[in-house]
C-alpha positions as CSV (number, residue, x, y, z in Angstrom):
1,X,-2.6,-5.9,-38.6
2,X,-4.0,-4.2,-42.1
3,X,-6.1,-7.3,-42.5
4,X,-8.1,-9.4,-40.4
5,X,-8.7,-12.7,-40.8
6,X,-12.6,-13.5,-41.1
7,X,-12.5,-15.6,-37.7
8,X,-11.6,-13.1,-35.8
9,X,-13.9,-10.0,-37.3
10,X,-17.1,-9.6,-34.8
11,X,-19.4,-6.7,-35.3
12,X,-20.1,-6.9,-30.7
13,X,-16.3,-7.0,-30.3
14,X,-15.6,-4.7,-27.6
15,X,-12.7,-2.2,-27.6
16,X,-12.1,-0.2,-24.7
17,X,-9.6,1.6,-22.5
18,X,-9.9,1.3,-18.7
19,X,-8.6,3.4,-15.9
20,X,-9.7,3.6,-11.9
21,X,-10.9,6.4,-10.3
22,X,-8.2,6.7,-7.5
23,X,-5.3,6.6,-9.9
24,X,-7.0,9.4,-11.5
25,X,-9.5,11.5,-10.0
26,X,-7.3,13.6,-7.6
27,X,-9.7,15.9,-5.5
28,X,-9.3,13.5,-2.9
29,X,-11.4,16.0,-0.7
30,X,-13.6,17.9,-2.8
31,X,-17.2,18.1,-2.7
32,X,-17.7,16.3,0.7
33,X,-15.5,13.0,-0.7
34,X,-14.3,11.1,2.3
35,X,-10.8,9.9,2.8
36,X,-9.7,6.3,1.1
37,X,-7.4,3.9,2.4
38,X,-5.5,4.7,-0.5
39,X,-5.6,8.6,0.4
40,X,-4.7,7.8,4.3
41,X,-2.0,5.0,3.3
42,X,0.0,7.0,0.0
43,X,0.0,9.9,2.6
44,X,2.4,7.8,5.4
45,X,5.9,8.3,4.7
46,X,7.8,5.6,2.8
47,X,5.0,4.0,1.7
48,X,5.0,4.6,-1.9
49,X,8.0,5.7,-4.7
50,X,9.6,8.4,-3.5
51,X,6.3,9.5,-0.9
52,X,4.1,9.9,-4.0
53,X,0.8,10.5,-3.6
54,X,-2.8,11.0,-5.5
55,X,-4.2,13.6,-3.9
56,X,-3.8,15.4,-7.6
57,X,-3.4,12.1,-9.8
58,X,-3.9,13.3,-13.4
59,X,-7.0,15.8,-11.6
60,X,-9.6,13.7,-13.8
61,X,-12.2,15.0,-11.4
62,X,-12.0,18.5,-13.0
63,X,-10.5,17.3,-16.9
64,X,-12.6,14.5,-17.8
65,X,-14.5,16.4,-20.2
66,X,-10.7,17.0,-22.1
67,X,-10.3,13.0,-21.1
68,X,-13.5,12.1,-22.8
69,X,-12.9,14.2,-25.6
70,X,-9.6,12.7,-26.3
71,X,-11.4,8.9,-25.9
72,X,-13.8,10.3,-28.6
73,X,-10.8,12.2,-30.9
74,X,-9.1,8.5,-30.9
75,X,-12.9,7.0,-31.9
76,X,-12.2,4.3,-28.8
77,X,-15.9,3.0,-28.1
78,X,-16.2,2.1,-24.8
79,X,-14.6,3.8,-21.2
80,X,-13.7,1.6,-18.1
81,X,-13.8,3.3,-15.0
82,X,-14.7,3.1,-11.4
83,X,-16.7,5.1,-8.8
84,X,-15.3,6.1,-5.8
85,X,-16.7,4.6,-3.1
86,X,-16.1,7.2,-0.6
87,X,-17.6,9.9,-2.7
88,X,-20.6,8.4,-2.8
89,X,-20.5,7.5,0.6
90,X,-18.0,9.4,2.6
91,X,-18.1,6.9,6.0
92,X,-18.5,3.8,4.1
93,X,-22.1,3.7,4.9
94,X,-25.1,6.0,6.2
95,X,-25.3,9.7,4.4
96,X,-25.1,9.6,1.0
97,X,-23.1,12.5,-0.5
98,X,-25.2,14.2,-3.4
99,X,-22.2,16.1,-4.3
100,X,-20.3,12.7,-5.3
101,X,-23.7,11.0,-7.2
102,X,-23.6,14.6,-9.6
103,X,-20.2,13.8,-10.3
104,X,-20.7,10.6,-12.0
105,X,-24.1,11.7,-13.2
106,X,-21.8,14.2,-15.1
107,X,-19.0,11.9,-16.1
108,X,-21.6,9.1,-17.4
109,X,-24.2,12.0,-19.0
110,X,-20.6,13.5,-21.2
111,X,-19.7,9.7,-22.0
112,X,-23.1,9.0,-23.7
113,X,-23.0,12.7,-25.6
114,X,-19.7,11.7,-26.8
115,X,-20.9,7.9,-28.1
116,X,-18.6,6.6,-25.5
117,X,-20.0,3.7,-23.5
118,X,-19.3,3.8,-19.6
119,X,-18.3,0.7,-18.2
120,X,-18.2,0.7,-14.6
121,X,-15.9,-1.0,-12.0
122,X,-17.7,-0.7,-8.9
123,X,-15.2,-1.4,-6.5
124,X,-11.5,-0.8,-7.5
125,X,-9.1,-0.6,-4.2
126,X,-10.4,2.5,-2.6
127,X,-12.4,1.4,0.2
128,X,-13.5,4.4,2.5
129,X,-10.9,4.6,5.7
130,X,-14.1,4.6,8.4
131,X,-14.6,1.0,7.4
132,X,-11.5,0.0,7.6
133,X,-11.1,1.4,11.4
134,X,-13.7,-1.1,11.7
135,X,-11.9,-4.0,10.1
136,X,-12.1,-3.4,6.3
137,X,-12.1,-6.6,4.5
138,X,-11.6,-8.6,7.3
139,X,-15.1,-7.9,9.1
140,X,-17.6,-9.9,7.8
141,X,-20.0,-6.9,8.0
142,X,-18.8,-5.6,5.0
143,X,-20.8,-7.9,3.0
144,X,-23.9,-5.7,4.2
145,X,-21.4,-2.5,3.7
146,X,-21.0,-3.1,0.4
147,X,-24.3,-3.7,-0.7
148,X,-25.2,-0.7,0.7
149,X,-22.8,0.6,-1.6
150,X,-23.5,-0.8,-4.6
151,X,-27.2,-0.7,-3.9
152,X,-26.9,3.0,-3.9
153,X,-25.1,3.2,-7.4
154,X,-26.5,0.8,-9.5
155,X,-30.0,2.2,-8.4
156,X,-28.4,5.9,-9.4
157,X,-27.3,5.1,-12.7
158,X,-28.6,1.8,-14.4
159,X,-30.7,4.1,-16.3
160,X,-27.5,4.6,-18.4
161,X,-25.3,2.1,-17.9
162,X,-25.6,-1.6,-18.7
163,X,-22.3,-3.0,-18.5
164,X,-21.0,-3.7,-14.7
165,X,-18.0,-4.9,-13.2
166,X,-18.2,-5.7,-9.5
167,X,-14.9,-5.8,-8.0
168,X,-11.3,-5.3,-9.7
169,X,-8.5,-8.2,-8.9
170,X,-9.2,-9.3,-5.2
171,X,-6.2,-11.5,-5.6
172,X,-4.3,-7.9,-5.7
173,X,-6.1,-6.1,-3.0
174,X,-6.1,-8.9,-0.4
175,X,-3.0,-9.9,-0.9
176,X,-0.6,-6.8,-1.2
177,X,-2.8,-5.4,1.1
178,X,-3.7,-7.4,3.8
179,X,-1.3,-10.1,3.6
180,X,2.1,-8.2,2.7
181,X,1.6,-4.7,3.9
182,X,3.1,-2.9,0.5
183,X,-1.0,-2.0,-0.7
184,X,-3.3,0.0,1.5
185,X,-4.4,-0.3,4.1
186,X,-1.1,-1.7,5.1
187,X,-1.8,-4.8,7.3
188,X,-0.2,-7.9,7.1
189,X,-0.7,-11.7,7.9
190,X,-2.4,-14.8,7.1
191,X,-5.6,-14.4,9.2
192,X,-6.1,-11.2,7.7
193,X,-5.6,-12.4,4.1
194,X,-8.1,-15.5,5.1
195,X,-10.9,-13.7,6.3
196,X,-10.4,-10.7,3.2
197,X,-10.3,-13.6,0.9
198,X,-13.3,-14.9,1.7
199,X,-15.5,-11.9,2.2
200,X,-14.2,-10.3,-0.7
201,X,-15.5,-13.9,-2.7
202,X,-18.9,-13.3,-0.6
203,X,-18.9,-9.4,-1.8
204,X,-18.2,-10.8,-5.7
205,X,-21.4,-12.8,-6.1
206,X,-23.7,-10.5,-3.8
207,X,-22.8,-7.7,-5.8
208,X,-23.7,-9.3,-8.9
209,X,-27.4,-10.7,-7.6
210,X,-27.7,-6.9,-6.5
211,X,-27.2,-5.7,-10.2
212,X,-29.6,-8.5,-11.7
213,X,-32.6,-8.0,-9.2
214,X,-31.6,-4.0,-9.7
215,X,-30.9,-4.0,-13.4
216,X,-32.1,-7.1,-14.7
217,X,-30.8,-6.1,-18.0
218,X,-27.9,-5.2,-16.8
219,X,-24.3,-6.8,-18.2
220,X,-22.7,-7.9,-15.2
221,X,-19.2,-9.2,-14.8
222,X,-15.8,-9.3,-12.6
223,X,-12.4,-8.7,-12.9
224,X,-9.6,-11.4,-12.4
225,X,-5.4,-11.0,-12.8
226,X,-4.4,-13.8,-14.0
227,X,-0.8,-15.4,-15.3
228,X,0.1,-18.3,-16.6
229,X,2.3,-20.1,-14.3
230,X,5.1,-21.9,-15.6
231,X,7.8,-24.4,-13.1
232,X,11.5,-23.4,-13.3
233,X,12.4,-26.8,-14.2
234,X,10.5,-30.3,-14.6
235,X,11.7,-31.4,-11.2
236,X,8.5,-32.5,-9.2
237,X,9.2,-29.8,-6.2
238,X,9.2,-27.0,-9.0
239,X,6.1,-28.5,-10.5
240,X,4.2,-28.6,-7.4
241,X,5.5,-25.0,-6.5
242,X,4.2,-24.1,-9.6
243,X,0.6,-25.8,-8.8
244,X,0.4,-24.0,-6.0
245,X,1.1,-20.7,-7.1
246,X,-1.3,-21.1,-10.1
247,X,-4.0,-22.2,-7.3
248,X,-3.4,-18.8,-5.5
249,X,-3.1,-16.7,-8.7
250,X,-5.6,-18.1,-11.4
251,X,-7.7,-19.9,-9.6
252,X,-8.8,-18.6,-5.8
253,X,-11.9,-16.0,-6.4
254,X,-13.2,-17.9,-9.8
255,X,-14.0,-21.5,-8.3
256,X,-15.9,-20.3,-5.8
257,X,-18.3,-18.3,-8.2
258,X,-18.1,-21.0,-10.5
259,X,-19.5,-23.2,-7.7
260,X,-16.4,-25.6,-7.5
261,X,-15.5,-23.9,-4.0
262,X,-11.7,-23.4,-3.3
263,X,-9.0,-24.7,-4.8
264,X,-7.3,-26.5,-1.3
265,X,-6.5,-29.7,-3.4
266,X,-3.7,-27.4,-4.9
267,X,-2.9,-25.4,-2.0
268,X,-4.0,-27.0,1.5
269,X,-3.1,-23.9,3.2
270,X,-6.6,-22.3,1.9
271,X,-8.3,-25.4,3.8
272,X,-8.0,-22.5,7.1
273,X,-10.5,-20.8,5.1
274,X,-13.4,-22.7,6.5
275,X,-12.6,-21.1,10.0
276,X,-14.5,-17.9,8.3
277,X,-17.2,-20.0,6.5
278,X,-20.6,-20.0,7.9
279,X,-23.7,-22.4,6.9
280,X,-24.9,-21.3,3.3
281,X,-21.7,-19.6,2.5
282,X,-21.0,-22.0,-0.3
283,X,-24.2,-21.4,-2.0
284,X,-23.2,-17.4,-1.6
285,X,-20.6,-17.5,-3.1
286,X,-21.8,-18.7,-6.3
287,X,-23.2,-16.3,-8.5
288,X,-23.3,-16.6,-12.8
289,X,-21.7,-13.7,-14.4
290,X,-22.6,-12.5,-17.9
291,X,-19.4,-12.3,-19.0
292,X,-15.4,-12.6,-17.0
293,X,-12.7,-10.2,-17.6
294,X,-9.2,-11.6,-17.3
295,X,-6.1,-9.0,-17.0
296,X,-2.7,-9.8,-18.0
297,X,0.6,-8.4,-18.2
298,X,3.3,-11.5,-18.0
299,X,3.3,-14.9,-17.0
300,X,5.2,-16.5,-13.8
301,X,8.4,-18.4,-13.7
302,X,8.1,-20.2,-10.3
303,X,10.8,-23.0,-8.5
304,X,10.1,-24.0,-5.4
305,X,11.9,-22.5,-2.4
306,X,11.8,-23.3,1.7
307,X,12.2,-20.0,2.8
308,X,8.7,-18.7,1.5
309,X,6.2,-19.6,4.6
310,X,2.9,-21.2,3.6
311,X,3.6,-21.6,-0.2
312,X,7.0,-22.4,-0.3
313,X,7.4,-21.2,-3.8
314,X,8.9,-17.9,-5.5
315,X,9.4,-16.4,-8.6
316,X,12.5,-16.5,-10.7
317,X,12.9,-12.8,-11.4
318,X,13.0,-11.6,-15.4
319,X,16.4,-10.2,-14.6
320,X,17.7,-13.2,-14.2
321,X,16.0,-14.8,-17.2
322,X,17.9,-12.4,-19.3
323,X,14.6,-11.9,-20.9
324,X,13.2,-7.9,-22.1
325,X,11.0,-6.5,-19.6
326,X,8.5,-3.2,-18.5
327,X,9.3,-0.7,-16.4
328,X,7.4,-2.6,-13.6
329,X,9.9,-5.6,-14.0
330,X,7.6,-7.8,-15.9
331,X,8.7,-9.8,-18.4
332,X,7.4,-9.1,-21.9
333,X,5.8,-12.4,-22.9
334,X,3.1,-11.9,-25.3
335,X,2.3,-15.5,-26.0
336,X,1.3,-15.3,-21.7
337,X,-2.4,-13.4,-22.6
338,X,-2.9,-16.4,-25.4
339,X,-2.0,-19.0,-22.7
340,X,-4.4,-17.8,-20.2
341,X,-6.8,-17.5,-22.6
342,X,-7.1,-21.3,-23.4
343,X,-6.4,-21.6,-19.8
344,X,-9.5,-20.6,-18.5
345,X,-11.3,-21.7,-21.7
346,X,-10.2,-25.5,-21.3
347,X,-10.7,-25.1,-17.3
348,X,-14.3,-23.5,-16.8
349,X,-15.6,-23.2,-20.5
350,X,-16.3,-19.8,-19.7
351,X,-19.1,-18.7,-21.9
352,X,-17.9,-14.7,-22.2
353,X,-14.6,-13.8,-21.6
354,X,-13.2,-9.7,-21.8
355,X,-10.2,-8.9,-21.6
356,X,-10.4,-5.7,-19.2
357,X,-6.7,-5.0,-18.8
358,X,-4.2,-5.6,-20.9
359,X,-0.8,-2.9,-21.4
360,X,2.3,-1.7,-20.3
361,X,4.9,0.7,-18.9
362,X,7.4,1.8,-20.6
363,X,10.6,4.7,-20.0
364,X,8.6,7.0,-22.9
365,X,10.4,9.9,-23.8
366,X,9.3,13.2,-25.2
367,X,10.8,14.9,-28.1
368,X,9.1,18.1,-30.0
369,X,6.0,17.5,-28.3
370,X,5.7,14.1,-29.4
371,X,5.7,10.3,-27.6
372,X,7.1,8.1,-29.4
373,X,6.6,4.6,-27.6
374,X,7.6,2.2,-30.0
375,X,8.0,-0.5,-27.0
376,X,4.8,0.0,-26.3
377,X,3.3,0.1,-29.6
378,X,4.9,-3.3,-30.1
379,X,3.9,-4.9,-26.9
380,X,0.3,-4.4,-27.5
381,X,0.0,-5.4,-31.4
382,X,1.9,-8.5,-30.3
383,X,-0.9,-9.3,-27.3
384,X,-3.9,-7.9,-29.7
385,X,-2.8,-10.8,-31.9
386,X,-2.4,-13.0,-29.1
387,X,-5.7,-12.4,-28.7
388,X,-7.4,-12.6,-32.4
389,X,-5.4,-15.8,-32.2
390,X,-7.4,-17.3,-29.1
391,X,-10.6,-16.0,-30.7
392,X,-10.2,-17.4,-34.2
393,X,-9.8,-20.5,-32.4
394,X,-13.0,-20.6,-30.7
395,X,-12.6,-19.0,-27.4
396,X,-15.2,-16.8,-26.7
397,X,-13.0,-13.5,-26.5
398,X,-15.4,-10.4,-27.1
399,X,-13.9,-7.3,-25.7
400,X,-10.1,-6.4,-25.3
401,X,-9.9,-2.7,-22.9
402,X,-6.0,-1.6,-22.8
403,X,-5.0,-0.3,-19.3
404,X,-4.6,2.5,-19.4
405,X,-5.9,5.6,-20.9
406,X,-3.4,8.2,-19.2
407,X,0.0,7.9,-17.2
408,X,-1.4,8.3,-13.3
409,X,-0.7,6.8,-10.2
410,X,0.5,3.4,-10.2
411,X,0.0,2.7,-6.8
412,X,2.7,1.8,-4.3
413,X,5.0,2.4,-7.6
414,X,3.9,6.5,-7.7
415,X,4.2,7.8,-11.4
416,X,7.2,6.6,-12.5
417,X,5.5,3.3,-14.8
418,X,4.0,5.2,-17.0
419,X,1.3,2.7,-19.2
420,X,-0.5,5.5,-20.4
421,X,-1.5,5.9,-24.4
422,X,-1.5,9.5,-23.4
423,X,1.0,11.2,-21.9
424,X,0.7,13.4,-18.5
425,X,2.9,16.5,-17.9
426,X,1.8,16.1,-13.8
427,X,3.1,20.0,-13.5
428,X,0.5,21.3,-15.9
429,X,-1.5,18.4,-16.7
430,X,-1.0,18.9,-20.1
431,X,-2.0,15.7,-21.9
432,X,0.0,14.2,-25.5
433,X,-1.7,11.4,-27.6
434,X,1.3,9.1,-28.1
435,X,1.7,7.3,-30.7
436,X,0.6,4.0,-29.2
437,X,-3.0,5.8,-28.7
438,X,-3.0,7.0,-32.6
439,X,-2.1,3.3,-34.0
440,X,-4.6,1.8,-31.0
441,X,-7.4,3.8,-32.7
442,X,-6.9,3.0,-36.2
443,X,-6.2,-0.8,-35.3
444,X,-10.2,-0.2,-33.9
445,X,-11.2,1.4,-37.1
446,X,-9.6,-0.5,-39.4
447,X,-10.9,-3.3,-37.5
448,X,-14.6,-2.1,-37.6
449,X,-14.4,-0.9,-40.9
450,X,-13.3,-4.6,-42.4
451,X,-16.5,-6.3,-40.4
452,X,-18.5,-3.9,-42.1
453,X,-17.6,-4.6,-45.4
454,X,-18.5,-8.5,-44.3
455,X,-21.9,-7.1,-43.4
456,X,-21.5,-8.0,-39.9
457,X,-23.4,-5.5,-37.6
458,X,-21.3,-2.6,-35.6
């Protein structure tokens, strides 16, 4: 991409690279830090790749100054990342822990020295363990929990940051981990995945009035995964099984913010929801965001199958598509981020849309001291273009963050996916640019350096 076509150039286009702090951070009890679910939960025995923990990660807590200096090396503008809830508030709620607020006072503080903007993902997974002994997500108190939470934060730091995210892919955290078990904290069933669903949708838009009557300069948005969802076949069973899944996926926690409530017409299963509604809930749920980050990675192939309770649906795996894939099984689909781009467009006329995640993992190998992740390299120019290509066409696209900065913790999947653009020796901690992070950063320059020559503002 040497040249860029004058649709596309914007001088307020936002590139990025995103991370989350328990993937990262290690130090999971340093400085008074309470533990996680994700800290009690990668700890249990045969609950993640091969027992994997993050209790070291890639030890950002210590290295982000080498981190930040890298982000600034690579002249990458802006820096998602999240806060730690339970370093900022070790039970959940109460004490606050000093110790924790320096730490980010630090991390944000080196950012802005560096001419790195902090973009901050205020909740990303790692919900303090003393909550959930007293339900988690499924206690409808932790509406007040987490305003406590991210009272406490935004009040901290909106003197330096403007741009907000308020929670990171609930459709992930409620349903791997309250519905099937494999995410923290580990519980399974659908009145647990009910009542998370729809606290989490209450938490979404309370969070965001917080940071408007807060920060009323603030830029506030959320995070959403999102896939296109395609049926295996045109038979009318696929097509519905497709409808549903696409109801679950795409279109459960934006609705409701949007004001349009859920989406039962697609998925009558969600109609249990209103077991956990209360009078005024509909109004709570609604909340107008500055701008909406969608992530991607693939899109869904879905026929429609008996033996799945409630949604009677399930994927057609990549593998048997004989299609190329990621380490993580995805297929490689770069025309998906484009689809779900005009998705939501033609759906909500959505008046800012980021993409906050966008990347892959890849078997990168190391020779001389030196990554060279071609797959990678190639997977992201493809989707970048898939993007420019939504944008040019009108859809508001103005931001694109690739996840992630470093190989770290993947979750239940340990460290073996590594999506990094730099590469983590996790003996040492000795960190490589790969070449995927050296042709990201001249993509942005070369980029910024054409809008100047239009005379559009940087």
């Amino acid at each position: 991409m040497k040249e860029f076509s004058k649709e596309v150039l914007d001088g307020n286009f936002q590139w990025g690279v995103s991370t989350a702090a328990y993937q990262t951070e290690g130090a999971i009890s340093t400085d008074d830090k309470g533990p996680s679910i994700w800290d009690v939960f990668s700890n249990r025995p045969g609950k993640t790749y091969n027992n994997q923990n993050a209790n070291l990660a890639c030890d950002f807590y210590h290295r982000y100054p080498e981190d930040l200096q890298i982000i600034h090396d690579l002249a990458i503008p802006n820096f998602r990342f999240s806060v730690a809830w339970s370093r900022i508030l070790p039970q959940g709620i109460g004490k606050v822990n000093q110790l924790g607020l320096d730490f980010y006072d630090r991390l944000i503080d080196h950012c802005l020295e560096s001419g790195i903007q902090p973009w901050v993902t205020l909740y990303h997974w790692d919900l303090p363990q003393a909550l959930e002994q007293k339900g988690g997500w499924t206690n409808r108190n932790i509406v007040a929990w987490f305003s406590e939470f991210v009272s406490v934060v935004v009040d901290r730091y909106r003197d330096r940051v403007t741009n907000w995210m308020v929670i990171n892919e609930p459709m992930v955290f409620t349903g791997a981990g309250y519905f099937l078990g494999i995410h923290a904290p580990g519980r399974r069933g659908l009145k647990n995945f009910l009542s998370s669903i729809h606290h989490a949708t209450l938490c979404q838009a309370e969070g965001g009035r917080l940071i408007r009557d807060l920060q009323p300069n603030a830029f506030i948005g959320t995070t959403f995964s999102c896939s296109p969802v395609e049926a295996a076949t045109d038979s009318e069973r696929d097509q519905k099984a497709a409808e549903r899944v696409d109801a679950l996926l795409n279109r459960l926690f934006i609705e409701p913010c949007l004001g349009l409530g859920y989406p039962t017409e697609k998925f009558t299963v969600l109609s249990k929801l209103e077991k956990f509604q209360q009078p005024g809930d509909e109004q709570r749920m609604v909340f107008d965001f500055d701008f909406i980050g969608l992530q991607n990675y693939t899109r869904e192939v879905i026929r429609h199958s008996w033996s799945m309770p409630y949604i009677f649906a399930r994927q057609v795996p990549p593998q048997k598509r004989n299609v190329s894939t990621t380490l993580m099984g995805w297929e490689v689909y770069p025309n998906a981020i484009y689809q779900i781009l005009k998705q939501f467009h033609e759906r909500y006329a959505l008046k800012n849309i980021i993409i906050t995640e966008n990347g892959a993992a890849f078997d990168d190998k190391l020779h001389d001291n030196k990554v060279s992740d071609h797959e990678r390299q190639n997977y992201l120019r493809q989707h970048i273009q898939a993007c420019l290509q939504a944008k040019a066409e009108g859809i508001p696209l103005n931001g694109y963050f690739v996840w992630t900065l470093t190989d770290n913790f993947e979750w239940a999947e340990g460290y073996h996916p590594t999506f990094g653009l730099v590469h983590v020796n996790f003996q040492n901690q000795q960190r490589r640019i790969k070449q995927s992070g050296y042709w990201y950063s001249k993509l942005i320059q070369e980029y910024r350096k054409q809008a100047q020559r239009l005379n559009i503002r940087v």
